[in-house]
N, C-alpha and C positions, 0 to 999 in steps of 0.2 A: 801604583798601589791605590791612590784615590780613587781613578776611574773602576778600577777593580769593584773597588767599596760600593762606590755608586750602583753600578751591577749587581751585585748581592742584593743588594737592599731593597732594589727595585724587583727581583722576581718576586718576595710576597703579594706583592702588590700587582703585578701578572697574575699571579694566580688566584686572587680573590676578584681580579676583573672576571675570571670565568665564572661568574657566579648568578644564577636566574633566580628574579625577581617573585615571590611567591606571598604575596597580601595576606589570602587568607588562612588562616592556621588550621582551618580546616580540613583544605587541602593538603596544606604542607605534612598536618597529621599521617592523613591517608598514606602521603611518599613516604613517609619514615618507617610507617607498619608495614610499608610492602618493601624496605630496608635499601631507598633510594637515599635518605637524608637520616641523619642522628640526632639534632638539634633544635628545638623550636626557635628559628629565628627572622625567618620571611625571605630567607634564601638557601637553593639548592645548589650543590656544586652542577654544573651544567653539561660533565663529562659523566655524569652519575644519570641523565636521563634523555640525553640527546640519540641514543642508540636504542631506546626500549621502542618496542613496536606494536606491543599489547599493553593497555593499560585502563584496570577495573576499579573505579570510584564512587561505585553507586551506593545510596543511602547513607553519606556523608555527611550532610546538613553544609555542603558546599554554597556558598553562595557568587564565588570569584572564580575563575579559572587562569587568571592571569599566572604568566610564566608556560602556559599551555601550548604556547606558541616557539619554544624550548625542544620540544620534545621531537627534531626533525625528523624522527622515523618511523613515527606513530602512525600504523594503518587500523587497528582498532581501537576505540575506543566508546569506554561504555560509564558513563557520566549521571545514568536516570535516577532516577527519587533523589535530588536536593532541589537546591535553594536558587537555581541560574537566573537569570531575567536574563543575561545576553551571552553570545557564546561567538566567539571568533576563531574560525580556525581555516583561516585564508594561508599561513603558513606552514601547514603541516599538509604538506602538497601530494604523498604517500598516502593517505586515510582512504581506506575503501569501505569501513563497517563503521558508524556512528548509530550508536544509541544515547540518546537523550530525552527521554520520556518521563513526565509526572515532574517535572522542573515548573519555572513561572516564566519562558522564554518568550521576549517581547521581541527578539532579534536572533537571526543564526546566520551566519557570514559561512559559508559552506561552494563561493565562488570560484577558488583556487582548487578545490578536489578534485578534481578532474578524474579521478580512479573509484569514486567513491559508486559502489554495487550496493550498499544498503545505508537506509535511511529511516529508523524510527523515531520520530519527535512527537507522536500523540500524547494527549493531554498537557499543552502548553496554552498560551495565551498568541501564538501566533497571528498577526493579522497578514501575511505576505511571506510567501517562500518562494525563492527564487532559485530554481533548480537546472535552468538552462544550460549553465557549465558540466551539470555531472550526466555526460552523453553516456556513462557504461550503469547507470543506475537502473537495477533491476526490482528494487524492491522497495516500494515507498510505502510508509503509515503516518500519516499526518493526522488522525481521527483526532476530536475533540481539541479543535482550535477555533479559532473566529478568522477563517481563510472565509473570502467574498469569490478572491478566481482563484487557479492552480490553470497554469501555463507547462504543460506536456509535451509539445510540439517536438521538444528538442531529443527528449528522451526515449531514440524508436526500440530500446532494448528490456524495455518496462515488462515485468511478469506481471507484480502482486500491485495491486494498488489500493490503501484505507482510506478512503477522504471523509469516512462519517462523521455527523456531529458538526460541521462546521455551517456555512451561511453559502457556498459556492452557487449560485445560479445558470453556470455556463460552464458544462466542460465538454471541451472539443479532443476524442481518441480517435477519431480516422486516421493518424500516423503511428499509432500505436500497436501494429499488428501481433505483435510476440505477447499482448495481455492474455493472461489467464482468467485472472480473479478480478473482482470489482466489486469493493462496496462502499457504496456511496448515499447510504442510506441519511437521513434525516439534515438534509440539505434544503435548496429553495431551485432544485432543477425544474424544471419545464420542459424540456427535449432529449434527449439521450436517443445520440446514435450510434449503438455497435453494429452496425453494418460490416464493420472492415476489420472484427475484430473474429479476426477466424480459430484461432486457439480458446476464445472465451469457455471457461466451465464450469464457473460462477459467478452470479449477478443479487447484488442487492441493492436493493434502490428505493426499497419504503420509505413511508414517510417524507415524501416532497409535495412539488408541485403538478408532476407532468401531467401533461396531454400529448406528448407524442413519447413513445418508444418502439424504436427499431432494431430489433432483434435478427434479419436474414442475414447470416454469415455463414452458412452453411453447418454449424456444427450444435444447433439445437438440440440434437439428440444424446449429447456429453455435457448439457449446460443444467446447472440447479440455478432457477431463479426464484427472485423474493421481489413483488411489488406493490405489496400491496399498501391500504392506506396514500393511496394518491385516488381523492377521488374524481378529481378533472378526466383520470384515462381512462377511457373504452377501452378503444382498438389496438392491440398491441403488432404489430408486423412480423411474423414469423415464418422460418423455415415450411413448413407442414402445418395448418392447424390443426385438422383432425390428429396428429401425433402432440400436440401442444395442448388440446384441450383433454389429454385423456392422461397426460403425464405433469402436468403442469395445475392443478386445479385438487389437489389435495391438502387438506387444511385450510391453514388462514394465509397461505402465499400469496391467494390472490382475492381480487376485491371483487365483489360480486357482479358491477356493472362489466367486468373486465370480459373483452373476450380476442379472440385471436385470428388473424386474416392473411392472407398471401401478399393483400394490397390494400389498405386500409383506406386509403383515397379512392380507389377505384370501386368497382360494381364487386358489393362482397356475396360473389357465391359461392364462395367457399369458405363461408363465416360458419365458425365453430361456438357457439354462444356460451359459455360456462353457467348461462343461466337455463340450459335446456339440461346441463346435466347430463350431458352423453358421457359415458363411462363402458368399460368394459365388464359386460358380460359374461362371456363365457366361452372357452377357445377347445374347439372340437378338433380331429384329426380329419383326416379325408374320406376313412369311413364312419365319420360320424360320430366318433364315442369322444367322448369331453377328454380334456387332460390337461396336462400344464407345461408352459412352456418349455419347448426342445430347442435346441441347438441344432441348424442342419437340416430341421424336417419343415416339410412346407405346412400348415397348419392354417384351418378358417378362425379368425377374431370375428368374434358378433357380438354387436355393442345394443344397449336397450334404447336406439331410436331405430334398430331393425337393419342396421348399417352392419354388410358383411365385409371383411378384407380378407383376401388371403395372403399372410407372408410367409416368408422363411428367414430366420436371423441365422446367418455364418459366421462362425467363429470358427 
């Protein structure tokens, strides 16, 4: 009958060990409106949030996330506009969608994700993100931090990438072949090679430092680029220039000195100068009478430095 006793008395005591740790009340708030916890008391029952797998706490005024590490089955999570300075989520080994944006995050522990396909942490205080581990990461926005590098090497399934805003001087994508998008504007680059970025179909890159960019990847013709405002760059390396200086050079995208070449090191005679201002003209038919572009029909371009092409666009 005692040991019995003993038994009883001890399962309360069982079941208030399943209980996760939860500091801030802010947090804790959040779980109880979304009707995980009843209680303001700095613990969750831990059967009440260890199965949830979505979970939305943005504009909380969170500053703590401890207990977050609780949550083993969390593949989203969307954490942006509070109060974080650090964020650990090495334990929650399921997460594949993290948002964390407009926080104050000085630290993101994001090593153990291994499944993790997006990633927004723009406008933080980032000095270092280490993304090596998340090999299936397709969609990165790091804009507006104080990143110096960003280490990509690892990640060859990268579409979308944001790195604007930050101090990054060096970024190396020749392994990165599946990029789409890039903007990388108002950094301290000096080089930029998409050579090897054969999907690329937007570029922005204003406001740095370069003197070299290389653009032949073959697919110039599906790319919007923005570069301007680097006034160190001339010569930019492209697919076609004559197609680069007559699609590329409207508005302020590009900087006046800029112009575009097959081989930028080599003998440019096939330098397209944006400062001669070659533009198109006027596109005639085969007998002669003006018209607008067709699909399918072969058609003469005549551009005002007297330059005829003839093509035809298939679609």
């Amino acid at each position: 009958m005692k040991k019995l006793l003993i038994i009883l008395l001890c399962v309360p005591l069982i079941g208030f060990g399943q209980q996760t740790y939860v500091p801030d009340d802010n947090f804790e708030q959040a779980l109880i409106n979304l009707g995980y916890d009843n209680i303001l008391d700095n613990y969750v029952q831990t059967s009440n949030i260890n199965t949830i797998t979505h979970l939305y706490i943005f504009s909380m005024n969170i500053s703590d996330l401890t207990g977050i590490q609780d949550f083993t089955a969390l593949t989203h999570l969307s954490c942006e506009v509070n109060q974080l300075t650090s964020l650990d989520l090495s334990q929650n080994i399921f997460l594949t969608y993290l948002e964390c944006w407009s926080n104050q995050l000085t630290s993101l522990n994001i090593s153990n994700n291994l499944s993790l396909t997006t990633l927004l942490c723009e406008s933080n205080l980032l000095t270092n993100l280490d993304v090596s581990n998340n090999l299936y990461l397709t969609d990165l926005s790091c804009l507006s931090n104080q990143l110096t590098s960003l280490e990509l090497s690892n990640n060859l399934f990268l579409k979308y990438l944001e790195c604007s805003g930050n101090q990054i001087a060096n970024l190396n994508l020749s392994l990165n072949n599946n990029l789409e998008q890039l903007s990388a504007d108002g950094n301290k680059l000096t080089n930029l090679d998409l050579s090897q970025n054969y999907l690329l179909t937007y570029l922005g890159c204003g406001n740095n430092d370069l003197t070299n960019l290389d653009l032949r990847n073959g697919n110039n013709i599906n790319t919007i680029i923005w570069t301007g405002n680097n006034p160190g760059l001339s010569c930019i390396n492209v697919d076609d220039s004559l197609w680069s200086a007559n699609n590329w050079t409207i508005g302020s995208s590009i900087d006046a000195q800029q112009y575009f070449s097959e081989n930028c090191n080599g003998n440019p005679t096939n330098r397209y100068d944006i400062q001669l201002n070659i533009k198109l003209q006027k596109i005639i038919s085969l007998l002669g009478k003006e018209t607008k572009p067709k699909a399918n029909t072969p058609l003469l371009y005549i551009y005002n430095d007297g330059t005829l092409e003839k093509k035809i666009i298939i679609e």
